[in-house]
C-alpha positions as semicolon CSV with decimal commas, in nm:
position;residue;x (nm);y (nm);z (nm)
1;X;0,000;0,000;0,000
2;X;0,096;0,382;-0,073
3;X;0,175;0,534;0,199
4;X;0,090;0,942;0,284
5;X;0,358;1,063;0,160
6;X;0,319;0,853;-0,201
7;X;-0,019;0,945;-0,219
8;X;0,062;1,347;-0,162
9;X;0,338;1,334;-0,438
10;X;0,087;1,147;-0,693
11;X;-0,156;1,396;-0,593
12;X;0,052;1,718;-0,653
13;X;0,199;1,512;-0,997
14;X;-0,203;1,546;-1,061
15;X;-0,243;1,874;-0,939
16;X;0,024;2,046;-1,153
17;X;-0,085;1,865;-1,443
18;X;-0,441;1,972;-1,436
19;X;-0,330;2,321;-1,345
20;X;-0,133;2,385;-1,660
21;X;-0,397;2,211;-1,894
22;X;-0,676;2,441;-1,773
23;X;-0,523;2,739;-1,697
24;X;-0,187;2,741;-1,963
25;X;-0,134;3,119;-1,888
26;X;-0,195;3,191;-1,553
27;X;0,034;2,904;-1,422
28;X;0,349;3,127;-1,328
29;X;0,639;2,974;-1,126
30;X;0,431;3,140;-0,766
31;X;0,110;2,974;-0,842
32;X;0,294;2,608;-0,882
33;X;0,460;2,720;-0,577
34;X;0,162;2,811;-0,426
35;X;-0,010;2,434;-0,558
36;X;0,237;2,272;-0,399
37;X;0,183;2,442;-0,006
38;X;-0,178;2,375;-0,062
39;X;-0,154;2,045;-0,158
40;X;0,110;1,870;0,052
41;X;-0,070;2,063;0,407
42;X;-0,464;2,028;0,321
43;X;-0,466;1,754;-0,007
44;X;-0,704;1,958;-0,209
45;X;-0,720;1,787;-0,551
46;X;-0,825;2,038;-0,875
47;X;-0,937;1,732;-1,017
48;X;-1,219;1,728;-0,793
49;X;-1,305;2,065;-0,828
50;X;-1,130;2,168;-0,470
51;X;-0,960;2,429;-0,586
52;X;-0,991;2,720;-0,851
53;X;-0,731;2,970;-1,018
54;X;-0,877;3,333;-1,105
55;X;-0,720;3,651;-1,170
56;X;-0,355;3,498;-1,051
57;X;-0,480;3,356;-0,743
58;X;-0,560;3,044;-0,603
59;X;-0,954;2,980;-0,451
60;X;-1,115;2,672;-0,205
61;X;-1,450;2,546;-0,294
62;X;-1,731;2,491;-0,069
63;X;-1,711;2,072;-0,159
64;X;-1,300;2,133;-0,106
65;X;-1,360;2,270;0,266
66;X;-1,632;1,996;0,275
67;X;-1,411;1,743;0,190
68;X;-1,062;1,864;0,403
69;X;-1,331;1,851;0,723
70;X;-1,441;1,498;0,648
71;X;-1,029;1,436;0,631
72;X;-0,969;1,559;0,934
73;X;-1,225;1,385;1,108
74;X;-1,448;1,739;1,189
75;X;-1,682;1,683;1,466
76;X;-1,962;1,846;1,374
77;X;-2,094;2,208;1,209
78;X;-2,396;2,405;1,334
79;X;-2,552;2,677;1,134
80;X;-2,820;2,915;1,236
81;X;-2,983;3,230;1,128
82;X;-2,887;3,566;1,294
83;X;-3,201;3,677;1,298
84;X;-3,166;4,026;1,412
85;X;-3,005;4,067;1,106
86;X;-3,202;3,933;0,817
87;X;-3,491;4,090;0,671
88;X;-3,639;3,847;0,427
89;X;-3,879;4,099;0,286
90;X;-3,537;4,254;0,097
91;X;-3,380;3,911;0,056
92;X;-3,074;3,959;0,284
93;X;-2,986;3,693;0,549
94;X;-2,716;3,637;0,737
95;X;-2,606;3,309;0,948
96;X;-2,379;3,166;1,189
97;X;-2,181;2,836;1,153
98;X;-1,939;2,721;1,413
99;X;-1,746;2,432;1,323
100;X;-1,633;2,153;1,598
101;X;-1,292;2,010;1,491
102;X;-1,304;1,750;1,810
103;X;-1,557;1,757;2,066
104;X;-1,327;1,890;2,321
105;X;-1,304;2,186;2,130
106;X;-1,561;2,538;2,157
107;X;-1,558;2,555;1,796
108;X;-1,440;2,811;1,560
109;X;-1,765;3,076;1,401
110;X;-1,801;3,202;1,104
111;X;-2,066;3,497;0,960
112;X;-2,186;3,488;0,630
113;X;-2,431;3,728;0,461
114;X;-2,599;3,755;0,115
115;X;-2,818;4,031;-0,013
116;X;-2,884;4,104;-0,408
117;X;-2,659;4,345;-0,378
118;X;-2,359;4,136;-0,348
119;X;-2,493;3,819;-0,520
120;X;-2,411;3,724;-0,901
121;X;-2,749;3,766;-1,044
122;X;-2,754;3,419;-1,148
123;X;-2,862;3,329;-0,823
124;X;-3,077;3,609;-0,733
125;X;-3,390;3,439;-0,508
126;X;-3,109;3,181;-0,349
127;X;-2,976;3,449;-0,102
128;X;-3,063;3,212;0,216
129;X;-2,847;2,967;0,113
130;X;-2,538;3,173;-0,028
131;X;-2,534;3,290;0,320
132;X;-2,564;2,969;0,538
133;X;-2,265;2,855;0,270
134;X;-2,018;3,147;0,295
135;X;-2,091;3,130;0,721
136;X;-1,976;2,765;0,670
137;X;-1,677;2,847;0,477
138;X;-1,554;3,133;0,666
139;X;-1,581;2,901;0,980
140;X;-1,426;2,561;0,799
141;X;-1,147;2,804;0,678
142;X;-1,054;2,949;1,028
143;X;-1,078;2,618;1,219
144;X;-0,832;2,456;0,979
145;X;-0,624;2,788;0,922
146;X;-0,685;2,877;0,506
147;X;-0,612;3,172;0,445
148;X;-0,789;3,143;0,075
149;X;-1,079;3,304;-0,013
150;X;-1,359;3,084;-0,109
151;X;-1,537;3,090;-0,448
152;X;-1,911;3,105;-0,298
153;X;-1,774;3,440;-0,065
154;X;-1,694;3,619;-0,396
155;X;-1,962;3,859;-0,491
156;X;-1,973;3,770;-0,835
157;X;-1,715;3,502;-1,025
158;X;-1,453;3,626;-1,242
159;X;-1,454;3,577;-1,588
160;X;-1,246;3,273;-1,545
161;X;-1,522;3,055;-1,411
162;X;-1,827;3,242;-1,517
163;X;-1,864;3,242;-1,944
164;X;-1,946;3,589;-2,073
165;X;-2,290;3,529;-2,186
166;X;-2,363;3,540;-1,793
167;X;-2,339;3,866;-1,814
168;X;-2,552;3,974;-2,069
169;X;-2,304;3,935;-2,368
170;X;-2,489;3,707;-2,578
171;X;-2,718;3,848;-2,889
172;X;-3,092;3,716;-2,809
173;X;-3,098;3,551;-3,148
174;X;-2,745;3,406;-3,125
175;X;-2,780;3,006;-3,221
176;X;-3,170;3,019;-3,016
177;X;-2,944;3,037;-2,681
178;X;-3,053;3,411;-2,625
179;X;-3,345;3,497;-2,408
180;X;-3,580;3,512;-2,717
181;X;-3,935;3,511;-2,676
182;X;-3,969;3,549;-2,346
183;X;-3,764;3,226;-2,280
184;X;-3,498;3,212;-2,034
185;X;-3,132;3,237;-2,127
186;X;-3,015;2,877;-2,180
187;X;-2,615;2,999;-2,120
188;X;-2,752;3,142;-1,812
189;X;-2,898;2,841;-1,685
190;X;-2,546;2,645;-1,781
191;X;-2,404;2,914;-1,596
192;X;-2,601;2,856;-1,292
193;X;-2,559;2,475;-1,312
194;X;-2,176;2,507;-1,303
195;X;-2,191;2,734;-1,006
196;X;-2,438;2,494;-0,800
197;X;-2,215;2,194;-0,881
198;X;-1,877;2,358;-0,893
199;X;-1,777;2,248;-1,226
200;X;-1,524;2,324;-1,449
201;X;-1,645;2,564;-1,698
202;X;-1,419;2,524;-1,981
203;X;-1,455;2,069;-1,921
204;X;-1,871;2,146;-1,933
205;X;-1,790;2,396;-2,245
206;X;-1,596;2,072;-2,405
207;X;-1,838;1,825;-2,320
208;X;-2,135;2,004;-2,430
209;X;-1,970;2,026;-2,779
210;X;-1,905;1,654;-2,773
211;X;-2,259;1,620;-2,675
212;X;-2,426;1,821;-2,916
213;X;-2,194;1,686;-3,194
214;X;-2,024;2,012;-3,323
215;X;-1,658;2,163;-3,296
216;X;-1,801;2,442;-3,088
217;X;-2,114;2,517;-2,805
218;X;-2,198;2,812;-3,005
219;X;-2,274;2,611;-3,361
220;X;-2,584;2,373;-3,182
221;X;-2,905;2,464;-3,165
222;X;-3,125;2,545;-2,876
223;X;-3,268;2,246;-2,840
224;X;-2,949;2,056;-2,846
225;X;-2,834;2,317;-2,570
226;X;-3,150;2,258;-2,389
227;X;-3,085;1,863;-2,389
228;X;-2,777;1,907;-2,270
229;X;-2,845;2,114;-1,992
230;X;-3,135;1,861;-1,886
231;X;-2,875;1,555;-1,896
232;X;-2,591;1,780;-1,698
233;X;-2,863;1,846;-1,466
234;X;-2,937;1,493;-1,372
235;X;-2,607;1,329;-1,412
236;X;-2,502;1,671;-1,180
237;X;-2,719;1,521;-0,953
238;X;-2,777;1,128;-0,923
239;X;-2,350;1,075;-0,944
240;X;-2,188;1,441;-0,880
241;X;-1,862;1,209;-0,842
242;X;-1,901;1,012;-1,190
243;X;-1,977;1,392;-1,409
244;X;-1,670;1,490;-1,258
245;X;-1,444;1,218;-1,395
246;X;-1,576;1,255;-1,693
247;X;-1,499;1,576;-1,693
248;X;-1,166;1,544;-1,614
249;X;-1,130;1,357;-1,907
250;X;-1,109;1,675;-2,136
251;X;-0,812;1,791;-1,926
252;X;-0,549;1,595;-2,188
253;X;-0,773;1,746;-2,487
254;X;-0,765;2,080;-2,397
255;X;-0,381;2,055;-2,323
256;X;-0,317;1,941;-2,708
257;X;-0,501;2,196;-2,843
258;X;-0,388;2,504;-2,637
259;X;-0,053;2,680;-2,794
């Protein structure tokens, strides 16, 4: 059998590998650097979505913090509403989450608030639970000392995990993806998908051209879109762990056709 320190070598072999196939540019001599501290002290694996690169710098995931908890054998989490300060009437909540490394410990807390104000609008009317998640992150990232920012506590994703259509970039007529007759935006519904499941956008991007059966998203048609987003949907859901190894598939493809 492999023994830690095997299995933490194999891990960061996997780590820098997937790092420079999905983000070629960005992966500077600092942010390998960087890979490596985070993934010989907490094991986060990109593969498994863990951990995201934006803007030159290096994020956690809500399933990474998830994940390093179960690892470390966390005790427990509670999460409750501060009530005093919510008002649901203008959407804005704000909890509490207190995480129990052992039960010997008092816990470490955590605040998280979310208002439509400081939500991306592609979750606008989920504002309860953006909140109860960033409380949980903030308090899963002090009791095991991360000093990264999470993705969910961003206000709104970069450009590097949220596709430009999301923000209203996309022609309504463009390939019947637009927001046409009245119908909602199928890229912002892909959009939403990847953020509820923390996906990688450009291995959904490559998959949903494989799916559709052209070279690129933009050539299928709406329905074809629409199909896809359905099957993502419920494969997203019935075996989260299964979508994202085949996902992760499309690393090695995007690597040979990058310059």
């Amino acid at each position: 059998m492999k023994s830690n320190r095997q299995k933490l070598h194999a891990l960061l072999r996997q780590n820098i590998k997937h790092a420079k196939a999905a983000w070629p540019v960005e992966c500077s001599k600092p942010i390998l650097t960087s890979l490596r501290e985070l993934t010989t002290r907490f094991a986060f694996s990109i593969g498994l979505g863990d951990l995201r690169l934006m803007d030159g710098w290096w994020y956690v995931t809500h399933s990474g913090l998830l994940r390093l908890a179960e690892r470390r054998r966390c005790c427990g989490i509670r999460v409750e509403p501060a009530q005093r300060f919510c008002d649901p009437t203008t959407a804005r909540w704000v909890f509490k989450a207190i995480v129990y490394r052992s039960a010997a410990t008092k816990g470490f807390a955590g605040y998280g608030d979310a208002d439509p104000s400081n939500v991306s609008p592609l979750v606008r009317g989920a504002e309860m639970r953006v909140a109860e998640t960033r409380a949980v992150n903030r308090a899963l990232r002090k009791a095991y000392g991360i000093g990264l920012c999470s993705v969910e506590e961003l206000r709104y994703l970069s450009s590097a995990a949220e596709p430009a259509a999301a923000k209203g970039s996309a022609t309504p007529h463009s390939n019947g993806n637009g927001s046409g007759n009245g119908r909602p935006r199928l890229r912002d519904r892909l959009c939403l998908l990847i953020r509820q499941h923390q996906l990688d956008p450009a291995m959904v991007k490559r998959y949903a051209a494989e799916f559709c059966g052209t070279q690129e998203l933009r050539e299928a048609s709406r329905d074809l879109v629409e199909s896809f987003i359905t099957h993502l949907a419920e494969w997203a859901t019935r075996d989260h762990a299964g979508l994202l190894c085949k996902l992760n598939s499309y690393y090695a493809t995007l690597q040979k056709v990058k310059p």
